[in-house]
PyMOL CGO cylinders between C-alpha atoms (Angstrom):
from pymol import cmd
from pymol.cgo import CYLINDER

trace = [
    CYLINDER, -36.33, -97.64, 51.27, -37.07, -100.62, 48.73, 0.3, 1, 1, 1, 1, 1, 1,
    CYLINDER, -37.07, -100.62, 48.73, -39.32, -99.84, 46.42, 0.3, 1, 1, 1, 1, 1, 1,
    CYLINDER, -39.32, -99.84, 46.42, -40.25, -96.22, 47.23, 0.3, 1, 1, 1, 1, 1, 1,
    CYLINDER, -40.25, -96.22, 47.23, -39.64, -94.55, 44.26, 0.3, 1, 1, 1, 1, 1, 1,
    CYLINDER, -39.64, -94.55, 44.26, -42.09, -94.47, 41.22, 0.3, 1, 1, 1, 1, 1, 1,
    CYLINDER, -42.09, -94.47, 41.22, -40.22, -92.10, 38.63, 0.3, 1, 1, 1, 1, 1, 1,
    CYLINDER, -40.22, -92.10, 38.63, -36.86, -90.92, 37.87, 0.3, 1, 1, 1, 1, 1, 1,
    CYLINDER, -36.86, -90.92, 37.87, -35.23, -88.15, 35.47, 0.3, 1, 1, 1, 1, 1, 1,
    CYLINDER, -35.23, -88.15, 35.47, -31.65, -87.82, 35.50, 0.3, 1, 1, 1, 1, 1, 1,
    CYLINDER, -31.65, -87.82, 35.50, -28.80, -86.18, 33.32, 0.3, 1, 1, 1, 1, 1, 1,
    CYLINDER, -28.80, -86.18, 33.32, -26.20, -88.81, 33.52, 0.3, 1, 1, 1, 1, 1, 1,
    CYLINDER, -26.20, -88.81, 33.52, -22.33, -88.81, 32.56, 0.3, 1, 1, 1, 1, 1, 1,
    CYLINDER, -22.33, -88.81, 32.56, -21.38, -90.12, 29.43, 0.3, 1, 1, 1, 1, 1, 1,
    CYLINDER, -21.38, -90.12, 29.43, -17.95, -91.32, 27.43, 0.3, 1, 1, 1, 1, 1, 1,
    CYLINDER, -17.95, -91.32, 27.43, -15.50, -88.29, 26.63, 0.3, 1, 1, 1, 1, 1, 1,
    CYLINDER, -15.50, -88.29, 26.63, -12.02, -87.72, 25.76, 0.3, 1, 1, 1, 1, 1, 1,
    CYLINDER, -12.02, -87.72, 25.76, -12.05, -86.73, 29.47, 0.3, 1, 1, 1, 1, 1, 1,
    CYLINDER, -12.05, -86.73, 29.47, -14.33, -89.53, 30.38, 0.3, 1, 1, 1, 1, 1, 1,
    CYLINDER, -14.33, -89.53, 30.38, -12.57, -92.99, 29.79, 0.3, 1, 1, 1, 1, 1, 1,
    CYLINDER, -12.57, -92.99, 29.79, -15.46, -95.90, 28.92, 0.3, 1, 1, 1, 1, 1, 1,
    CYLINDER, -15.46, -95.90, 28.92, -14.01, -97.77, 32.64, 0.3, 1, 1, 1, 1, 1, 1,
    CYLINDER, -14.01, -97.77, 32.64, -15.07, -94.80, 35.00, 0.3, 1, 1, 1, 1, 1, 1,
    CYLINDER, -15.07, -94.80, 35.00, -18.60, -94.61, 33.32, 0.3, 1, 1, 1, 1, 1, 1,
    CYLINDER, -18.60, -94.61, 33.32, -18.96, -98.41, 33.42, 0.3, 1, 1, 1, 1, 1, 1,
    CYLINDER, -18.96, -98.41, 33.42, -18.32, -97.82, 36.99, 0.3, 1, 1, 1, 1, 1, 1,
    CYLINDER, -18.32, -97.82, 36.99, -20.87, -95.09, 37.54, 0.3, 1, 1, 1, 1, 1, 1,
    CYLINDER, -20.87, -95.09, 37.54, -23.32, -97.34, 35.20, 0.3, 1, 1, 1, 1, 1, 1,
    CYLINDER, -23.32, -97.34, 35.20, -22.97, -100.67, 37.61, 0.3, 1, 1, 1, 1, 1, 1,
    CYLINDER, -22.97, -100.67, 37.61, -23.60, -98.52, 40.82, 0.3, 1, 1, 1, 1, 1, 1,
    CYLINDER, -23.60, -98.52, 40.82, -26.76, -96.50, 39.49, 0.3, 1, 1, 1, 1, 1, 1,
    CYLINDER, -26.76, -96.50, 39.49, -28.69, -99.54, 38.09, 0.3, 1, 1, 1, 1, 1, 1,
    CYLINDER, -28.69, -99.54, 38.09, -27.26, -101.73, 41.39, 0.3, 1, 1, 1, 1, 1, 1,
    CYLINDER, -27.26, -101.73, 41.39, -28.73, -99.07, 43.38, 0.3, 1, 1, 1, 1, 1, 1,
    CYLINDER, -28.73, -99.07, 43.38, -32.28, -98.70, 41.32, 0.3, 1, 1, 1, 1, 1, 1,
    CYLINDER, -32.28, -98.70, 41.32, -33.14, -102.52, 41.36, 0.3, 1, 1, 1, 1, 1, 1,
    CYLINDER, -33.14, -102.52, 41.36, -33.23, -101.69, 44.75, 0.3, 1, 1, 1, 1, 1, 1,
    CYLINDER, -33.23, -101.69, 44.75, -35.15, -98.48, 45.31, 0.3, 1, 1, 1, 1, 1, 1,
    CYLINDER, -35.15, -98.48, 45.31, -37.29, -98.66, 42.25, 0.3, 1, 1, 1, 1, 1, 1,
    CYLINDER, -37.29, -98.66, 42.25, -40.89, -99.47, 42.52, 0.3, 1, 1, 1, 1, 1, 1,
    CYLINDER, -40.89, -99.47, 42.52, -42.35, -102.06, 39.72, 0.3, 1, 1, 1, 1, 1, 1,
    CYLINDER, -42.35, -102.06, 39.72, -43.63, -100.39, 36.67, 0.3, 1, 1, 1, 1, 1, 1,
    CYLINDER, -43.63, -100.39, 36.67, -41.53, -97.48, 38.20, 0.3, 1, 1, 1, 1, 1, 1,
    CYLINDER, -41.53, -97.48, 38.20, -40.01, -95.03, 35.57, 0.3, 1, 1, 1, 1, 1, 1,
    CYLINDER, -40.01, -95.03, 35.57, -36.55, -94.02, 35.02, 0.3, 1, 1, 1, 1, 1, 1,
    CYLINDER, -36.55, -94.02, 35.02, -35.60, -91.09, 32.36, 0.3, 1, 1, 1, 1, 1, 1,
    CYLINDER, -35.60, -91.09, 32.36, -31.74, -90.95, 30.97, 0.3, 1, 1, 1, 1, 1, 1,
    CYLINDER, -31.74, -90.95, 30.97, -31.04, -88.20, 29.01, 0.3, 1, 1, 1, 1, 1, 1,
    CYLINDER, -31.04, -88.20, 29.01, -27.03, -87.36, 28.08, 0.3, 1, 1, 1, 1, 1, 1,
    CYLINDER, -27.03, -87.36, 28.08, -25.63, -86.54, 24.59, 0.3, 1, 1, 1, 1, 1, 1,
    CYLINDER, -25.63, -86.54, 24.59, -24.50, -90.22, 24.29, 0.3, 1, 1, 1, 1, 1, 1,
    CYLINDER, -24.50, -90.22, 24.29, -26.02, -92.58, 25.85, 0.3, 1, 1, 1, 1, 1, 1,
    CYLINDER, -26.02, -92.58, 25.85, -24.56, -95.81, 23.83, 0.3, 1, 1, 1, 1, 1, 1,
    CYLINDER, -24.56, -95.81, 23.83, -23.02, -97.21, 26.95, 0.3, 1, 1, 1, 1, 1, 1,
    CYLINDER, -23.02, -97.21, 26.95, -25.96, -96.72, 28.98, 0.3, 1, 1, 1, 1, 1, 1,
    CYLINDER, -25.96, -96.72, 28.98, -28.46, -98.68, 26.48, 0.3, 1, 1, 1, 1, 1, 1,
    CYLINDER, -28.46, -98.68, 26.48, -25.76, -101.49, 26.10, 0.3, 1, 1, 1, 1, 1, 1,
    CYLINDER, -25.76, -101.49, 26.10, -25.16, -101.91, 30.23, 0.3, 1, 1, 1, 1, 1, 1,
    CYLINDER, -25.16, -101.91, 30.23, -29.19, -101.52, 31.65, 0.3, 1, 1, 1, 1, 1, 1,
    CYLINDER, -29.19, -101.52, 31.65, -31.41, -104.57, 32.11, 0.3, 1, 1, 1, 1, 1, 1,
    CYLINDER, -31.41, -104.57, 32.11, -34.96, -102.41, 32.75, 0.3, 1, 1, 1, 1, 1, 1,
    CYLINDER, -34.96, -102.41, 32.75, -37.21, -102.87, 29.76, 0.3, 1, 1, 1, 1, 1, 1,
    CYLINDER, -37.21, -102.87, 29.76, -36.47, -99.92, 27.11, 0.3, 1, 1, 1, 1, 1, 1,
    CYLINDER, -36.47, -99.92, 27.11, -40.13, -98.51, 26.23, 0.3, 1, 1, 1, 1, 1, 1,
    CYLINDER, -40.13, -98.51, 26.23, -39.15, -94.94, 24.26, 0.3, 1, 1, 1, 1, 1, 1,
    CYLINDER, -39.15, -94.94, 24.26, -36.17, -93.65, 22.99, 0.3, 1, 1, 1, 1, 1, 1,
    CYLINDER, -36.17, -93.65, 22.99, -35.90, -90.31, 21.25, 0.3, 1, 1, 1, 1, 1, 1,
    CYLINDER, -35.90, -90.31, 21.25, -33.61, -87.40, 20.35, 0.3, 1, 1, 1, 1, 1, 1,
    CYLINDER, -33.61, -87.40, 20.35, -34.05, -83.84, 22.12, 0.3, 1, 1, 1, 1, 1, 1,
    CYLINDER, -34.05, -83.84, 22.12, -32.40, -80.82, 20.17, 0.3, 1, 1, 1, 1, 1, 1,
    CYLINDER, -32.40, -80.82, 20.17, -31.57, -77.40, 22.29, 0.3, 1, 1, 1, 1, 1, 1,
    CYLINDER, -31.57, -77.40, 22.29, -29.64, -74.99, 20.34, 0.3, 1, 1, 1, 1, 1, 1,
    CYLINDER, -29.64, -74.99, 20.34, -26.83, -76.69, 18.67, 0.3, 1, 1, 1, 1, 1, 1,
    CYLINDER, -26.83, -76.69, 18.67, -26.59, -79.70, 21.15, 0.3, 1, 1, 1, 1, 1, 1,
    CYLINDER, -26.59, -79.70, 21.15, -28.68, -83.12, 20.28, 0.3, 1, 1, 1, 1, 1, 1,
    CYLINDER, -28.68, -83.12, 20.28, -29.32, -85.40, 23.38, 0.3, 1, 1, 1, 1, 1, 1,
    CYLINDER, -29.32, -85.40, 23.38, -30.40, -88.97, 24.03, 0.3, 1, 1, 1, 1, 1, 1,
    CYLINDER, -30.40, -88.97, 24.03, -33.22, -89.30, 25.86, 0.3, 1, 1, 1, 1, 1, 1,
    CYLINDER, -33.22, -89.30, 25.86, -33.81, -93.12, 27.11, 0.3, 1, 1, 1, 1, 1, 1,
    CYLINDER, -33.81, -93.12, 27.11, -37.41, -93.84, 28.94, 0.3, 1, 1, 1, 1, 1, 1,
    CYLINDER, -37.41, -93.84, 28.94, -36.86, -97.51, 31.13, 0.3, 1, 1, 1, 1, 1, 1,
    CYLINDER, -36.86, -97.51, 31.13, -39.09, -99.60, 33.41, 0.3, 1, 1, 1, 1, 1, 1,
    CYLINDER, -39.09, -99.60, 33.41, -38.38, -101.47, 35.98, 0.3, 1, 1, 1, 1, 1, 1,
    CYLINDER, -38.38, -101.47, 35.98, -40.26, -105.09, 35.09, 0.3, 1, 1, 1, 1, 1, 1,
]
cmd.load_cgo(trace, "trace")
């Protein structure tokens, strides 16, 4: 339903050798299309991948934390957004 959901976490995909930049775009569009819809205002939405470059260039929610997450030898982005 519209705007039913207060809070988000996610892993999302990311660019790769395997991954071309197009398919993500792609995956990018539908996720935020989809979360303007079901996202409540002041709602929450966690992104966390090891690059998230794409991601913080394509998404219109206001950006209120960004930080870095370590787990053994991997680093990942974690983006915190909110739907205005």
């Amino acid at each position: 339903q519209e705007g039913e959901v207060c809070c988000l976490a996610t892993i999302v995909p990311y660019v790769t050798r395997n991954t071309p930049e197009k398919d993500i775009r792609k995956i990018y569009e539908e996720l935020f299309y989809q979360l303007e819809f079901v996202m409540k205002k002041k709602g929450k939405m966690v992104f966390i991948a090891q690059d998230l470059t794409l991601l913080r260039e394509m998404c219109k929610f206001k950006l209120i934390s960004e930080r870095n997450v370590a787990t053994s030898n991997l680093i990942y982005d974690v983006l915190i957004y909110e739907k205005k």
